[in-house]
N, C-alpha and C positions, 0 to 999 in steps of 0.2 A: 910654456911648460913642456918640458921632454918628456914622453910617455913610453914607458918600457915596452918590452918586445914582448911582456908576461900579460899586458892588458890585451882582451880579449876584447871585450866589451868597453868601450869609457863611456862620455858623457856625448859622441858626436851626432850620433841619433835618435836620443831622446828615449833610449831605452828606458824598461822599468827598473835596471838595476845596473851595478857594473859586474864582470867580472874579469879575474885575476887567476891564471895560470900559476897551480904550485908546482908539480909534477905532469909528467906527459898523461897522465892517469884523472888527475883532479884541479878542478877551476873552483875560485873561491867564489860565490855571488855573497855581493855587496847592496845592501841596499836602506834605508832612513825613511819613516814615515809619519806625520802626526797629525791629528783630526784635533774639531772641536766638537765639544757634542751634540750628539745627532740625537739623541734622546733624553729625558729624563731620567733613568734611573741607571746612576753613576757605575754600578756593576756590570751592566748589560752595556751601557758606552765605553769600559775597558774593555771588553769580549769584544766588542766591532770595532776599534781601535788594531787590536790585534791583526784581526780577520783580513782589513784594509791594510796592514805591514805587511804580513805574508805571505798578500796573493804575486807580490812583485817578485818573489822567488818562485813559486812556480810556474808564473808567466815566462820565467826564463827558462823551464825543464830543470829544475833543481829541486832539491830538499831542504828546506832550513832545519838548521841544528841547534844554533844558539841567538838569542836574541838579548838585548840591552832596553829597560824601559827610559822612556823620555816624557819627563812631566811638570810641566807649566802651572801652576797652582795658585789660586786668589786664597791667602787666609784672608782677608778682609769681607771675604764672601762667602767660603763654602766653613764646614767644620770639619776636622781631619777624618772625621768619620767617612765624609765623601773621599776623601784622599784614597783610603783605606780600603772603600768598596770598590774605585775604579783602578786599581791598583792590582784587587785577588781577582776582579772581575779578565784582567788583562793575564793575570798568573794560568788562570784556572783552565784560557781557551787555546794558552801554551801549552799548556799540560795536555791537553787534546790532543794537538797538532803534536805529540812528540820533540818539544824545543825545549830544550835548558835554556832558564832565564840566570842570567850570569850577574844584575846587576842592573845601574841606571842613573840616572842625573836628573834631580828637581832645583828646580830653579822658582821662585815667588815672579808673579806676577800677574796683570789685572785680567783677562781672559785665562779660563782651562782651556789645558791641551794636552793629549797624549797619545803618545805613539809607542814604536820603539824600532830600533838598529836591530837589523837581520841579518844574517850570518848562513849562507847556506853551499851547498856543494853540488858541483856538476860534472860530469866527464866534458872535459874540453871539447870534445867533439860531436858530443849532444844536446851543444848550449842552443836557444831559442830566441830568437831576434824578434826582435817587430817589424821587422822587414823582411823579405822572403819570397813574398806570394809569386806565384808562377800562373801563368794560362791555364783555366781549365777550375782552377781551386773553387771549392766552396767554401763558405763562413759558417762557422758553428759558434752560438751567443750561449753558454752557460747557465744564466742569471737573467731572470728578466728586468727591465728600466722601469725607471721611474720613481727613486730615492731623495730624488731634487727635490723634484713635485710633489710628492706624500709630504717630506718632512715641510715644505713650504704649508701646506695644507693644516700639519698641527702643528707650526708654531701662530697662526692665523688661528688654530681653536675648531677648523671648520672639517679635518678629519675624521670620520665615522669608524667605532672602534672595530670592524670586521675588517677592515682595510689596512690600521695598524698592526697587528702582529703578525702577519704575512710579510709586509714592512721590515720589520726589525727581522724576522727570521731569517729574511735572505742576505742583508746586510751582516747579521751575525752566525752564515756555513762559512765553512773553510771550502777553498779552491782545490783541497786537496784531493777527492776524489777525481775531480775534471783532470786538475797534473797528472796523478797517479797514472790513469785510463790513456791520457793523450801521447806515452811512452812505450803503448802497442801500435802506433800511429806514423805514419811517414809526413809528421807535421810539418807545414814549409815554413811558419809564422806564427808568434803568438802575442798577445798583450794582456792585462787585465784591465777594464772600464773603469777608467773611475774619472776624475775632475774636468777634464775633457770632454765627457759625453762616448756617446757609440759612435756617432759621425767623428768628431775628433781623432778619437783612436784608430780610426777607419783609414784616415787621414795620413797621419802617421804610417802608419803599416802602406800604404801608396806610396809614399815617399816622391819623389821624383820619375818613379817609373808609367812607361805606358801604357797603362792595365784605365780599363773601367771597371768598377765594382757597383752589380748592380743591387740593391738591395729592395727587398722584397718587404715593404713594411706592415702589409697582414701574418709574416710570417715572426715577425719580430715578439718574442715574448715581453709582457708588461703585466708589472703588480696591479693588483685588483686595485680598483678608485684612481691608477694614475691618470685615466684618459679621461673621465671625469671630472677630477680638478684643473687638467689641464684649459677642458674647456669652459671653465672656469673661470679663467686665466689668473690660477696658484703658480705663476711661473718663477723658477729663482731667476737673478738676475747671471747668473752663471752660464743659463742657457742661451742668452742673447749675446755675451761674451763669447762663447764657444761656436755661435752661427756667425760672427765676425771672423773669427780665425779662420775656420774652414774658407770661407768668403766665396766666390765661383767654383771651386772647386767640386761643390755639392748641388745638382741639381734636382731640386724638388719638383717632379711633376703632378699634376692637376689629378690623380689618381690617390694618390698620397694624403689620405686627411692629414688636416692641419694639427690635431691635436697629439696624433701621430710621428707626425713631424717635426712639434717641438720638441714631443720626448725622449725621441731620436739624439737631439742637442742636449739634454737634460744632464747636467753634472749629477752622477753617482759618486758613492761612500761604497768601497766593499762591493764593487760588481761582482763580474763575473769574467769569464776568459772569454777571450776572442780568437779563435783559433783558423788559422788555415790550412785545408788538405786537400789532395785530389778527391774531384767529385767521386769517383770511386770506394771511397773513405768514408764518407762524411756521414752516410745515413748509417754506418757501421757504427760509428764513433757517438754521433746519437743514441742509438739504440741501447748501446751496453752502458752509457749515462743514464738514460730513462730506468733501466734493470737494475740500476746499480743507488736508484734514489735521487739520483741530478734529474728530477723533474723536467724543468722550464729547459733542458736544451733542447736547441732549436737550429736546424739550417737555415740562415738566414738572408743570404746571396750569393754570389758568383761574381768571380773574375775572368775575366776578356781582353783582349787584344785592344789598343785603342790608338789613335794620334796623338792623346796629349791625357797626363793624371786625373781623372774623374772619379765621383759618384753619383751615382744616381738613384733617386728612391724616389721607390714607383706604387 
C-alpha cells in the first residue's frame, strides 16, 4: 500500500493511534477501540469503554473532538434496556471529556462489545510517539496496575468489596488531566497501558534502541487487593501471554517479588499514561498531577545507555 506524504503517524510502530496531516497547523489522530465488559453494571461498562478509547488520543498529545460508538450486542441475552444503559453510560463520559458523539454502528451478535472511533487533533509538530526515550529520562505511571488481576478476582466471586470500587474508579478517570499537565512538559515518549501490561508498553517504547530501563517495582503504584490476589494466583491468562512477548527482553531480578512481578505483565482496561521526560522533569510533572487530583502518579524508572534493548525490574 502507498502511504501519503500527510501520514505522520501509521500503523509501523505500534502506536496508540494514527495520525494525518491536514494543514501545516493540524494533524488528524485517528484511532478505534472496543472492550468487553469489565464489570457488571452496563452503565458504568459504557463510561470505561469510553475512558479505554480516549486515552489513545492523548497518549498521542492530542485532544479528541468527536467520536463514533461501536456496538456488538446479544438480543438473545441482554434486554435493550442493557443496550440503553451502556450506550448513555458511554454518552455521558463523552460529555465529560468535551467529545461530540456524531453517531455509530450496532451489529447483533453473541458476545457484548463496545467501544468507539476517535477523532482527535494535534499540532503536527507536537504529536507523541511511543518511541522517543533519550539517556537520562524518567518514567512516570499515571494509574496504578492491577485491572487483570481484580477483575479475574470477581469474576472468581473471591473479590472483597473495599477493593472493587477503587477498581472501577481508575478504570473509569479520563487520561485527560495527565495529557492536559504533560503539554507544560518536554515529553520525549508516551503510551497508554492497556492490553499489553506495563512491561509490554515498556517494551514497545524501547523499540530496538540501546537504552536499559530500569524499573523500580516498589515504586510501581498498584490498586488495593491486586498483590493479594495475585498471590493467590487470580492471574488472567493475558499476563503469561504478555511475559512471552516481552520474552529476554525483561529481566526480573531476585529483588522483585513475584507477585510484583506478574502484575508488572498484568493486561489492563483503561490504564494510565506512560510518559517519558528528562529526569529534571519528572518530579515536576508528578507533583502538579498529585495537586491537581492524578493521585497514584508515580516515577517509576530510568533510562540508560546499554549494549543491547533491555529491562530490568528490580
Amino acid at each position: 500500500m502507498t502511504v501519503s506524504s500527510r501520514v505522520i503517524v501509521g500503523f509501523e510502530t505500534s502506536d496508540d493511534a494514527g495520525v494525518y496531516r491536514l494543514t501545516d497547523g493540524i494533524a488528524l489522530i485517528q484511532t478505534l477501540d472496543f472492550i468487553t465488559p469489565i464489570v457488571d453494571d452496563p452503565y458504568v461498562y459504557g463510561q470505561i469503554a469510553v475512558c479505554n478509547g480516549l486515552s489513545d488520543v492523548y497518549a498521542m498529545g492530542g485532544t479528541p473532538i468527536t467520536a463514533l460508538n461501536i456496538i456488538c450486542f446479544p438480543t438473545n441475552k441482554f434486554t435493550l434496556d442493557v443496550l440503553s444503559k451502556v450506550l448513555q453510560g458511554g454518552a455521558d463520559k463523552l460529555t465529560e471529556a468535551g467529545v461530540q458523539l456524531l453517531g455509530g454502528h450496532s451489529v447483533e451478535d453473541e458476545e457484548l462489545k463496545f467501544g468507539v472511533s476517535v477523532t482527535g487533533v494535534v499540532h503536527p509538530d507536537h504529536v507523541l510517539r511511543n518511541r522517543g526515550i533519550r539517556e537520562g529520562d524518567f518514567l512516570v505511571l499515571t494509574k496504578p496496575l492491577g485491572t487483570g488481576v481484580i477483575s479475574t478476582a470477581v469474576k472468581a466471586g473471591m473479590a472483597e468489596e473495599p477493593h472493587i470500587a477503587p477498581y472501577i474508579a481508575s478504570m473509569n478517570t479520563l487520561n485527560e488531566k495527565a495529557a492536559a499537565f504533560m503539554k507544560e512538559f518536554p515529553v520525549h515518549a508516551c503510551t497508554d497501558v492497556t492490553g499489553f501490561g506495563f512491561i509490554g508498553h515498556l517494551s514497545e517504547m524501547l523499540g530496538d534502541d540501546c537504552f536499559e530501563i530500569t524499573v523500580h517495582a516498589d515504586t510501581v503504584p498498584l490498586l488495593p487487593g491486586a498483590e493479594e490476589y495475585a498471590s493467590m494466583g487470580l492471574i488472567p491468562g493475558g499476563m503469561y501471554r504478555n511475559r512471552d512477548f516481552v520474552g529476554s527482553r525483561c529481566i526480573v531480578e531476585k529483588s522483585a517479588h513475584r507477585e510484583k512481578a506478574d502484575i508488572a505483565f498484568d493486561p489492563q482496561t483503561s490504564g494510565g499514561l506512560l510518559v517519558a521526560l528528562p529526569g529534571d522533569y519528572a518530579e515536576q510533572y508528578v507533583e502538579v498531577l498529585r495537586t491537581a487530583g492524578v493521585t497514584w502518579a508515580s516515577i517509576v524508572g530510568e533510562v540508560k545507555k546499554s549494549k543491547e534493548p533491555r529491562i530490568r525490574l528490580v
